[in-house]
C-alpha positions in Angstrom: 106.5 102.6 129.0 106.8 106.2 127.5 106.6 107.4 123.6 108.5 109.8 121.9 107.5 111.4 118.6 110.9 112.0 116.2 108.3 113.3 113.2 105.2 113.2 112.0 103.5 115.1 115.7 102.4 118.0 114.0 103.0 117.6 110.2 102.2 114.3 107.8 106.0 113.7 107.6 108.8 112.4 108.9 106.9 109.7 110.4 109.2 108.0 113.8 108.4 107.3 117.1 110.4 105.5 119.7 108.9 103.6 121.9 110.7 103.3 125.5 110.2 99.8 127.2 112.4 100.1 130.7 116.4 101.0 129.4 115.6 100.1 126.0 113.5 101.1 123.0 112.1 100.3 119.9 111.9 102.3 116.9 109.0 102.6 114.6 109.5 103.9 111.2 112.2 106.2 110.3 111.3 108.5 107.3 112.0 111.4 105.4 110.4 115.0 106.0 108.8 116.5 103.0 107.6 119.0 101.6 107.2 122.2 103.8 108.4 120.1 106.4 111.5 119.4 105.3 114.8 120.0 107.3 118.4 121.5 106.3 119.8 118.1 107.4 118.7 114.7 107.6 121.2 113.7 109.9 119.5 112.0 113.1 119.0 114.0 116.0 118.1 112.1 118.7 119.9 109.1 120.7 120.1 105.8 119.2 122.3 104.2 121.8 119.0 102.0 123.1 117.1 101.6 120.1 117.1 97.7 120.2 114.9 97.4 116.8 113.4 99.2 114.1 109.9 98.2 112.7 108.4 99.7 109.3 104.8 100.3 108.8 105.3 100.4 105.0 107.7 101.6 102.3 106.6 105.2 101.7 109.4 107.4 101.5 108.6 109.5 105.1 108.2 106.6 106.6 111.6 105.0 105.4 113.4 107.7 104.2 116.0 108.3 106.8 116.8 104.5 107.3 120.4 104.9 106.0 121.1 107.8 108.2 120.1 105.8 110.9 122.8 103.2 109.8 125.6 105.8 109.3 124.6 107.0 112.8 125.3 103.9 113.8 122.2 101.7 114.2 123.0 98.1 114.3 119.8 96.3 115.2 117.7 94.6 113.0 115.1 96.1 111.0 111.3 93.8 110.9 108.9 94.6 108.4 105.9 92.6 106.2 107.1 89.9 103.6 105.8 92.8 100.8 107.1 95.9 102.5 110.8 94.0 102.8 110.7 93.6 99.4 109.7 97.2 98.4 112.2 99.1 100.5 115.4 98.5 98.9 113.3 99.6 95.5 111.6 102.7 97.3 114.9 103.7 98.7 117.5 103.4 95.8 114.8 105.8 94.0 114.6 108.2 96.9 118.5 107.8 97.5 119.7 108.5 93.6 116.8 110.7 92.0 115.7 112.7 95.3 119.0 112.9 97.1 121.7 112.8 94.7 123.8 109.7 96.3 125.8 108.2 94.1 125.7 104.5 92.7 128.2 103.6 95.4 126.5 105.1 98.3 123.3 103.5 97.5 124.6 99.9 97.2 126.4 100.4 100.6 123.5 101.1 102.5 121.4 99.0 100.9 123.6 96.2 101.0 123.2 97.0 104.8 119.7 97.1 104.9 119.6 93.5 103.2 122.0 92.2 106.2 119.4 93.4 108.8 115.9 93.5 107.0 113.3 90.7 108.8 110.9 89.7 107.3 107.7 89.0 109.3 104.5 87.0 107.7 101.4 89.2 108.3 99.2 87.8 111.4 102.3 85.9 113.1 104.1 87.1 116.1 107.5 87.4 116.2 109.6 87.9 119.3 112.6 90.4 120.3 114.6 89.6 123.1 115.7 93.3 124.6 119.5 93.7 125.8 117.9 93.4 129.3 116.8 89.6 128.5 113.1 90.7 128.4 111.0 89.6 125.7 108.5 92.2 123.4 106.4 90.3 121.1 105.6 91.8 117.4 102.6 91.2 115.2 101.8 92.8 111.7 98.3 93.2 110.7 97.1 94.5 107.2 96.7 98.1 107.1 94.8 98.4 103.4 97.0 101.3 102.4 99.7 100.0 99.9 101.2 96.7 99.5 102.8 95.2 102.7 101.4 98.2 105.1 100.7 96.9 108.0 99.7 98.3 111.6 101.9 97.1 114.4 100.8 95.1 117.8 103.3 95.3 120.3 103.1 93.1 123.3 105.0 93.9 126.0 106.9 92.2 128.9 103.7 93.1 131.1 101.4 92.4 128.9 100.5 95.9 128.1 99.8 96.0 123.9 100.6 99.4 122.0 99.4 99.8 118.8 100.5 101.8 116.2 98.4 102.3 113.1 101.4 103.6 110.7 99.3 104.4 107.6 95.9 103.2 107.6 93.7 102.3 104.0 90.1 103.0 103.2 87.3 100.5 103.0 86.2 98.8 100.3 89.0 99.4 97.9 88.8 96.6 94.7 92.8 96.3 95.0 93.8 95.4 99.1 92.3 94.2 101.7 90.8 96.5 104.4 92.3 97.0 107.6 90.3 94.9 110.4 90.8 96.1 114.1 92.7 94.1 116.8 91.1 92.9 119.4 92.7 94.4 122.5 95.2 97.7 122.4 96.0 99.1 125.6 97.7 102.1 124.4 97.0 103.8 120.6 99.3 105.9 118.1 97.0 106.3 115.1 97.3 108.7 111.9 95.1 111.6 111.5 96.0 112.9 107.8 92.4 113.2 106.7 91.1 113.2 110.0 89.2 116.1 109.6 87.8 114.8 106.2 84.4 112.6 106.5 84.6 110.3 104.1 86.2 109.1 100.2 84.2 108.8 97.2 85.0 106.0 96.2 82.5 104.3 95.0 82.4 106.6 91.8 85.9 106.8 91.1 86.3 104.1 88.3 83.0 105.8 86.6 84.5 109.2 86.2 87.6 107.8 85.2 85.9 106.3 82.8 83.4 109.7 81.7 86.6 112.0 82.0 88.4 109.6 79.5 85.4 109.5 76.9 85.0 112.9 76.8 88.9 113.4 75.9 88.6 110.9 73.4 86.6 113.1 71.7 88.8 115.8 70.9 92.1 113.2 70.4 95.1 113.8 72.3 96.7 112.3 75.1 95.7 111.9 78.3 98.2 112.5 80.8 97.4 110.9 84.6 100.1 112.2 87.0 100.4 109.2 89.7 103.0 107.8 92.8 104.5 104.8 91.8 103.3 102.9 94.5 99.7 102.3 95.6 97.9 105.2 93.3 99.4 103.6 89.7 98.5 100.3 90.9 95.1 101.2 91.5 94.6 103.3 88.4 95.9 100.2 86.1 93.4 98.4 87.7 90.3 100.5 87.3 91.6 101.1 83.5 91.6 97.0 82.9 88.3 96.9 84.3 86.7 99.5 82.4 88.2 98.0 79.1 86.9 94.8 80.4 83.6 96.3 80.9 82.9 97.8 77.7 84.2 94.7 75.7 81.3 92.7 77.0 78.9 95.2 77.4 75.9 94.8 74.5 75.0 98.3 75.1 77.9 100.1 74.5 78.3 102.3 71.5 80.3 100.2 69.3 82.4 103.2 67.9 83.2 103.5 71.6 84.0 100.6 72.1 86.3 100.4 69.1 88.1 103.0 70.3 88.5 101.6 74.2 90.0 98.4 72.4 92.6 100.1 70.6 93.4 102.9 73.3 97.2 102.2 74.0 97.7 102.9 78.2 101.1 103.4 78.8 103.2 103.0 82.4 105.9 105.4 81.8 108.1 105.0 85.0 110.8 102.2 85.5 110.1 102.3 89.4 106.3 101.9 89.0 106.9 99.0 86.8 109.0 97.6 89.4 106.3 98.0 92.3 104.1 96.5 89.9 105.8 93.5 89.7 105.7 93.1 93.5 102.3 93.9 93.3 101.5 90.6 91.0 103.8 88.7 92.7 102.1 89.2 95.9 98.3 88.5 94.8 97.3 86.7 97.5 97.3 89.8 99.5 95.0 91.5 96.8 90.9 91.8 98.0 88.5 89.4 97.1 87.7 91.3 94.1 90.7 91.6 92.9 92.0 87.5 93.2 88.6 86.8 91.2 89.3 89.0 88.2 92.9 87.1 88.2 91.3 83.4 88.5 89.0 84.1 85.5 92.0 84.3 83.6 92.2 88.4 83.9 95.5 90.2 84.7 94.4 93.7 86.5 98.0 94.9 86.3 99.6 93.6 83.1 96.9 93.8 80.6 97.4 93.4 76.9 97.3 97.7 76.0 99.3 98.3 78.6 102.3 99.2 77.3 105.5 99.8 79.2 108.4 102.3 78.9 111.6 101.2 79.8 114.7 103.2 78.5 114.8 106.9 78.8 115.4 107.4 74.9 111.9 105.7 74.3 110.6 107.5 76.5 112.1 110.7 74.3 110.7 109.1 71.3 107.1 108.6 72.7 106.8 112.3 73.9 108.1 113.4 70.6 105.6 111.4 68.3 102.6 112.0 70.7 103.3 115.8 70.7 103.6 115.7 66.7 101.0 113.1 66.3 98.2 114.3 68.6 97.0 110.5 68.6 94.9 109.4 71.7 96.5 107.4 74.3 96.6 107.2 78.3 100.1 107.8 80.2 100.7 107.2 83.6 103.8 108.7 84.7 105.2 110.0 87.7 105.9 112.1 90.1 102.2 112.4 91.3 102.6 116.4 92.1 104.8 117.0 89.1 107.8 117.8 90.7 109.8 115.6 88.9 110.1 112.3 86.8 109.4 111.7 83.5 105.5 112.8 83.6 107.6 116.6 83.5 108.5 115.7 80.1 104.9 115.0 78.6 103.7 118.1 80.5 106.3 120.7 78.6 105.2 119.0 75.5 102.1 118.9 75.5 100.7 121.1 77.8 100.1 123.9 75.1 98.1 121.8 73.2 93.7 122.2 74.2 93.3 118.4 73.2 95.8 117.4 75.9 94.0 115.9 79.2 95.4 116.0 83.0 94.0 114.1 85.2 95.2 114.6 89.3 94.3 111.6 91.0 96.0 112.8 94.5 96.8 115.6 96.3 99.0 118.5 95.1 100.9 119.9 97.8 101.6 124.0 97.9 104.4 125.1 95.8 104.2 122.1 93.3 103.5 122.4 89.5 100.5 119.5 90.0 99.0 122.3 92.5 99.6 125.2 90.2 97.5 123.3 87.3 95.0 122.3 89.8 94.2 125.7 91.0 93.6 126.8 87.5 97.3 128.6 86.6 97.2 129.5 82.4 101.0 130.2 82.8 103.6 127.7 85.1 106.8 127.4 84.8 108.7 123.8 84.6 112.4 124.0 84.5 112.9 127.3 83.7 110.8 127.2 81.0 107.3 128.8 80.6 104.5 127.2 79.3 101.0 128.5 78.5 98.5 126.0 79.6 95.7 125.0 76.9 95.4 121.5 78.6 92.0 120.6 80.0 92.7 120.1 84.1 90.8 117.8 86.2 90.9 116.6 89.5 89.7 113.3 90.3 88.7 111.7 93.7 88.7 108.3 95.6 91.8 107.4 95.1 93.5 108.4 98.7 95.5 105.8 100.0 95.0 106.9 103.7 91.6 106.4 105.7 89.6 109.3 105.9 87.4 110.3 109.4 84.5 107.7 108.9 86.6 104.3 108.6 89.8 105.9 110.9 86.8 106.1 114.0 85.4 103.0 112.7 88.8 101.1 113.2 89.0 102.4 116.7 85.3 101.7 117.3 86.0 97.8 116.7 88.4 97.9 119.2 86.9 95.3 121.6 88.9 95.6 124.4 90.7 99.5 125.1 92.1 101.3 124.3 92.5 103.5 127.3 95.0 106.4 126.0 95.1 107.3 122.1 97.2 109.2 120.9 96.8 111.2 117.5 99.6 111.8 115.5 100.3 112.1 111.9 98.6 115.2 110.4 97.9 118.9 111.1 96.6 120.3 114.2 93.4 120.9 112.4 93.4 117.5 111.4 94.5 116.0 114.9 91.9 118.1 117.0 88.9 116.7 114.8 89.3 113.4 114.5 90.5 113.3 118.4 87.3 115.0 118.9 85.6 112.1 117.0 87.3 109.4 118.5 86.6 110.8 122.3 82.2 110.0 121.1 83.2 106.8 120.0 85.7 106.2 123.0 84.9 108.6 126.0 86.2 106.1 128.6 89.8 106.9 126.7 92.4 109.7 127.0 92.8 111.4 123.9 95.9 113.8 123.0 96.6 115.2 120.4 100.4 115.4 119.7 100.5 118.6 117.8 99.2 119.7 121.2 102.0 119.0 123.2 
């Protein structure tokens, strides 16, 4: 058994290992690299010839986003994934394939209509079973990772019993939305992420309250409130802290009753026709939400599709709704994408109403280097947005807790609650920075293990 690292051993990126079983291997995760990462050519470089399978983690873009150049190069196996993550590819793809790539309307249905044809999808808990070329059998299982919908981490058995692990993308605790990610039992060998490895720990217990103090104090002045999110996992989890804080103050005998006046008639609107999609998959698979979450729905709540929010669907309502708000300075919360600004139709509230000092920004993520979310972030009074230069008046704010990816704390506690194993880890999935600490972490936790660090190599 040997693994190979195609992306994501010394950057967050690009995510793809192949793991070699005898004359044949399987592939997990084939995505896109990003950012400064990102190559002249997405073309696959390395030989597919034995790649007997592909298995996805989840449906973020650089984990999927070279799937269809894996096809043109020929590819042919089948592709296994979680009931929710099957569902969110094609969605997650014809997005990255149209807007991101430029492909046209033809090239995306072809390989998507591909990815339909070999797309398995796998219940979470249950093992499936691949039968190599060589007639030897590798057993799958996907277990919840607590990152988006459908993440999962990836058992694999193989013919000698041996079980590798590999984390893909793993959650934080105690998030009201998903489930958190609960160790296996036994892992022999372990590939684990590292992108805040070098990070103690999320606040997230606070996150819904300074949503909520943020907001307040905006409402104060009038004027939109502009929250910059991905469309899947960080939208889903702001609509659902929103709900509940408009839930909250309805019942609340306490709260100021001008207040609460105003939180009833506050319009929240979901400006992005992917992140209404993902929503939808988000309701329709509930019964992978967290406790908290399926006992807000059974009292007859709807976290996701509450009565103000309001949804966008055509771009010339979308026009219409920038131009009123920027003439009408009313209050109202948009969630929009991209989350760094970069693109989508949040760039069109920011140009209009970025020069006005009652407008609100509120970063819920990180803002990579280079990117207009980033520039705002670090304070710019001047950036420019397609072509055009705007003075900033906007109040910026930067909001935390709402990572999707594990931070140092619950990424050793995961390994910790490995019962049995594992004996080599390998960290992979972040910085070298990143990588060293949280390999320095796991080897207190785990000192009978190997521990490398794959920017190292």
């Amino acid at each position: 058994m040997k693994i190979v690292h195609h992306g994501a051993k010394t950057g967050v990126t690009g995510s793809c290992h192949e793991l070699i079983v005898g004359d044949n291997s399987l592939l997990v995760d084939c995505g896109l690299f990003q950012g400064k990462e990102a190559r002249e050519t997405l073309d696959i470089e390395f030989d597919i010839k034995n790649i007997a399978a592909l298995l996805l983690t989840h449906s973020h873009i650089d984990h999927i986003g070279r799937l269809p150049w894996l096809l043109a190069a020929g590819f042919s196996g089948p592709i296994y994934a979680t009931e929710a993550t099957a569902a969110l590819v094609p969605l997650m793809l014809e997005d990255g394939l149209k807007i991101q790539l430029g492909l046209s309307n033809k090239q995306c249905e072809a390989a998507l209509a591909l990815i339909h044809q070999r797309i398995r999808p796998v219940p979470y808990d249950c093992w499936a079973q691949i039968v190599l070329p060589t007639g030897e059998l590798v057993k799958i299982r996907f277990r919840p990772a607590g990152h988006i919908l459908g993440s999962a981490y990836i058992e694999i058995k193989l013919p000698t019993n041996e079980i590798v692990v590999f984390s893909g993308d793993l959650g934080p605790k105690n998030t009201p939305l998903l489930t958190d990610p609960i160790a296996p039992t036994v892992a022999h060998t372990l590939i684990i992420e590292s992108t805040y490895g070098d990070k103690p720990h999320h606040q997230l217990e606070h996150r819904q309250r300074v949503l909520k103090q943020i907001i307040e104090r905006s409402l104060q002045d009038g004027g939109a409130i502009i929250i910059p999110a991905f469309s899947v996992g960080r939208t889903q989890e702001l609509l659902f802290d929103l709900e509940n804080i408009i839930a909250e103050v309805d019942v609340d005998p306490n709260e100021d009753q001008t207040i609460k006046r105003v939180w009833q008639r506050l319009p929240v609107i979901l400006d992005s026709p992917l992140a209404q999609k993902v929503t939808e998959e988000y309701r329709y698979f509930h019964e992978l939400w967290a406790k908290e979450a399926k006992q807000r729905r059974y009292m007859g709540r709807h976290p996701l599709a509450f009565e103000q929010c309001i949804t966008i669907d055509s771009h010339a309502d979308h026009i219409k709704l920038v131009n009123r708000l920027q003439h009408s300075g009313e209050p109202a919360i948009i969630v929009a994408a991209s989350g760094m600004c970069s693109g989508g139709r949040v760039v069109n509230y920011l140009k209009a109403l970025l020069t006005d000092k009652r407008t609100d920004v509120i970063f819920a993520g990180y803002q990579a280097q280079g990117t207009t979310g980033r520039a705002l972030v670090d304070g710019e009074k001047v950036v420019r947005i397609d072509d055009k230069v705007i003075d900033v008046a906007a109040q910026i704010h930067q909001l935390s807790g709402y990572s999707a990816h594990a931070a140092q704390e619950d990424l050793v506690s995961f390994v910790a609650d490995i019962e049995q194993g594992p004996q080599v880890i390998k960290v992979v999935h972040g910085d070298l920075e990143a990588q060293t600490a949280l390999a320095n972490a796991l080897r207190k936790v785990k000192p009978e293990a190997t521990v490398i660090i794959a920017a190292s190599e």
